[in-house]
N, C-alpha and C positions, 0 to 999 in steps of 0.2 A: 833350311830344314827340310825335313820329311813332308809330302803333304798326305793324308788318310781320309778322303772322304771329306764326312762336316766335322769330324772331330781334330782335324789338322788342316787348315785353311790360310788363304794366303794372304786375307785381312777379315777381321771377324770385327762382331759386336757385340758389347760389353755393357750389363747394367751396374757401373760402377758409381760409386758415392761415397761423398764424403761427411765425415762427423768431426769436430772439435770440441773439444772436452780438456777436462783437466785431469791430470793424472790421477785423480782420488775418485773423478764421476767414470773414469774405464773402465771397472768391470761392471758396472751397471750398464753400460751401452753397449760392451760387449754380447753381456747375456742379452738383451734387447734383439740386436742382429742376428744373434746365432738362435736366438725363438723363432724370429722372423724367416729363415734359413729356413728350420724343421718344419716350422707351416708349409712352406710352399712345398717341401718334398713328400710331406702326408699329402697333400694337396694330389701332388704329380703322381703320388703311388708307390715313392722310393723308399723301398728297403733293405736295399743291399749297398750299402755304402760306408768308409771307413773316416774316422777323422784323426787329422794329423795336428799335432802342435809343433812348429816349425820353428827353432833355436836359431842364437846367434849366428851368424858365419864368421868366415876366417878373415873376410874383411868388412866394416862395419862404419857405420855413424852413429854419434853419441858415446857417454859414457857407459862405463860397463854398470855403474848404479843403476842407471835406469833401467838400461835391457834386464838388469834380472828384474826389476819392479815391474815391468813391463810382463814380462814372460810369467811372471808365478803370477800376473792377477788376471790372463788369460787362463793357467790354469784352473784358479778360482773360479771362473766364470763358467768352464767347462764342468768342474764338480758342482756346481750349483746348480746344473740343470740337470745332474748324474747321467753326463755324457761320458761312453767311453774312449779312450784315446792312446795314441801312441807317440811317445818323442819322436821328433824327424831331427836326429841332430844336422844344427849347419844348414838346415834348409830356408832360414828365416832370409828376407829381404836385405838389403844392406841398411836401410833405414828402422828396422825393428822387427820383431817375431811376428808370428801367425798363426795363424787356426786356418788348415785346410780343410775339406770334404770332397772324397774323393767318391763317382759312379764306379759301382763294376758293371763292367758290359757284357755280353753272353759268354765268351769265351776268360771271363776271371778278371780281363786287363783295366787296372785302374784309369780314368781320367777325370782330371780337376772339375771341380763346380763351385760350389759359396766357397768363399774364403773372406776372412777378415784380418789387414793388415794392420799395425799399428805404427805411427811414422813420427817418429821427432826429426827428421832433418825436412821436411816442407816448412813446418810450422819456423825452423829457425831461420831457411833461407828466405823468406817473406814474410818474417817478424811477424807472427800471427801471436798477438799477445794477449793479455788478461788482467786487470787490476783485481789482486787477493785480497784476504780480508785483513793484511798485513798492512794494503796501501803498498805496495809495492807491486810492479811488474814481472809477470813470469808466462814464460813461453807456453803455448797448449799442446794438447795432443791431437792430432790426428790420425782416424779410423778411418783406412782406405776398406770399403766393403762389397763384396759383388752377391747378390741373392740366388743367383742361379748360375752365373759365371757367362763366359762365353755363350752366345744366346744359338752360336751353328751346333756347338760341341752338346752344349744342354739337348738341344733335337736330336743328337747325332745319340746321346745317353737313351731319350724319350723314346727313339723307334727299336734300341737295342730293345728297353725295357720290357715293350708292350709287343713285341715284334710285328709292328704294323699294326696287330689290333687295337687300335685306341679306344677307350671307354665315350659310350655315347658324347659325352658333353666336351670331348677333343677329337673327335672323328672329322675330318675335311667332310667327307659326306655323312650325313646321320642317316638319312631314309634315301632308297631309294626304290619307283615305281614302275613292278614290271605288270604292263597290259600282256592278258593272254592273245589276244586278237587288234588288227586295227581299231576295228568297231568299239572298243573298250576307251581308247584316245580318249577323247570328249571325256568322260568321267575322270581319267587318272590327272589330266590337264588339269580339272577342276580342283581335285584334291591335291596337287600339287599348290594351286596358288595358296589355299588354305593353308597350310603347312609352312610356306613358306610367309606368310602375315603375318605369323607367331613366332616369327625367327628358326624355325629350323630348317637346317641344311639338307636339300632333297636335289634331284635329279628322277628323271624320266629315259627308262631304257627303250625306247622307239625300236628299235632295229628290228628287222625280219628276219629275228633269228627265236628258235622252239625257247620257251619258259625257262625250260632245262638247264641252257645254256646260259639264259640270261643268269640264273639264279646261280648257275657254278663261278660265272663272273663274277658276282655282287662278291660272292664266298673267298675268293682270291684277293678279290678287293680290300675284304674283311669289311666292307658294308655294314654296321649294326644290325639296321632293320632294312628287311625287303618285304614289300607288301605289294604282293600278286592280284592281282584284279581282273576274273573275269566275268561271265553272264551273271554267276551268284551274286556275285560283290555286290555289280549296276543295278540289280534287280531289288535286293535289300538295303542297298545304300551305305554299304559294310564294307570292309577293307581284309582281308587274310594277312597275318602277322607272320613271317617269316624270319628267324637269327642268325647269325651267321655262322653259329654252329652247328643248323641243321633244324634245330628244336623248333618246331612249329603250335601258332595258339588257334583254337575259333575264331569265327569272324568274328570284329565286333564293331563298335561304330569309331568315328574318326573322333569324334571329341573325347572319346574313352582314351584312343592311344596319345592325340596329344596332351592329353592332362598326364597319362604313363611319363611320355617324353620329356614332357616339361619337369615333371617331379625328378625323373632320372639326370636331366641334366643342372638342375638345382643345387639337387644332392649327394652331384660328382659320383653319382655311381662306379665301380669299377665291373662291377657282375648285370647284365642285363636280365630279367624276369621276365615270365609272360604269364 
């Protein structure tokens, strides 16, 4: 095939898992998964995304009783949670229907993320069975499900989405420490280990290069927070709050901003404040 970057790879990883159930507990597991689906996407920030209910194909396992049981109690599951959706006819597995959810990326183009499979041919090739309330034997269902799909192509979605700028509490860097001057070192050192004993993600701009620069760095970087440190800072024992949008706050003290940061990244911020 094609390869694109992280969203076409030439072997990926997949948080896939599996459910056994009986054809009558499936759409209760389904709506289950597909809850668990929308948390992580409100989670991530997603909202621009389409969901697909994926029909029989032309070639198939099982009876066609089942597939339709099968497919109208995904659709149930879907009206139950007044999800919108679109038939994909023919798009279903050979082993049973699904529920796709597909990312749009900057430029419109869809690609896969959760989906939830539903499969009667595992359960019969490895006799995965059940004693009913009949006293008789009957084969289960199995729900093949992914929560975020492809874990390169989900990032490959993540940096369309955010374009780089990620929200405090998924930023690789959170803060990072520009000294105006050498002489400053010693202090930004300090407040860096600080910083980092509360678990957040800092870095230290050393280089003998003007403020300016550093700070047009951080900005490219998409950096959250930069906090500039020079004589004032040392002197008061205060830190200057710098965004990476440009927006800057007063000085203020370090336990102020990390209780900011901490809250922000708690509360999955997506908009940073000052």
């Amino acid at each position: 095939g094609v390869l694109h970057g992280l969203s076409r790879v030439r072997g990926f990883t997949q948080d896939d898992a599996h459910i056994f159930c009986r054809l009558d507990q499936l759409e209760d597991e389904v709506v289950r998964v597909l809850e668990l689906a929308l948390f992580m996407m409100k989670i991530f920030g997603f909202v621009n995304y389409q969901v697909f209910l994926s029909t029989r194909p032309e070639k198939y396992a099982g009876s066609l009783e089942v597939w339709e049981k099968a497919t109208e109690t995904l659709g149930r599951a879907l009206a139950c949670l007044n999800i919108d959706y679109t038939i994909d006819p023919g798009e279903g597995v050979f082993y049973g229907p699904k529920v796709d959810i597909k990312f749009r990326d900057a430029v419109g183009r869809a690609w896969q993320g959760p989906t939830i499979q539903v499969d009667f041919n595992l359960p019969q090739r490895f006799n995965v069975a059940y004693i009913g309330e009949d006293g008789q034997e009957h084969l289960a269902v199995m729900v093949h499900h992914v929560v975020l799909g492809s874990m390169e192509r989900f990032l490959a979605s993540l940096v369309e989405h955010y374009r780089g700028a990620f929200p405090i509490w998924l930023a690789p860097i959170q803060v990072i420490l520009i000294p105006v001057a050498d002489r400053h070192l010693d202090y930004v050192y300090k407040l860096e280990a600080e910083l980092k004993s509360v678990g957040i993600r800092v870095e230290v701009d050393a280089r003998s290069e003007t403020v300016n620069l550093k700070i047009r760095q951080a900005q490219l970087n998409k950096i959250p927070y930069m906090l500039v440190v020079g004589d004032k800072e040392v002197a008061a024992s205060t830190i200057s709050i710098r965004l990476r949008s440009g927006k800057q706050s007063v000085s203020q003290s370090l336990d102020d901003f990390k209780e900011s940061v901490r809250i922000a990244i708690t509360n999955k911020v997506k908009d940073l404040e000052l």
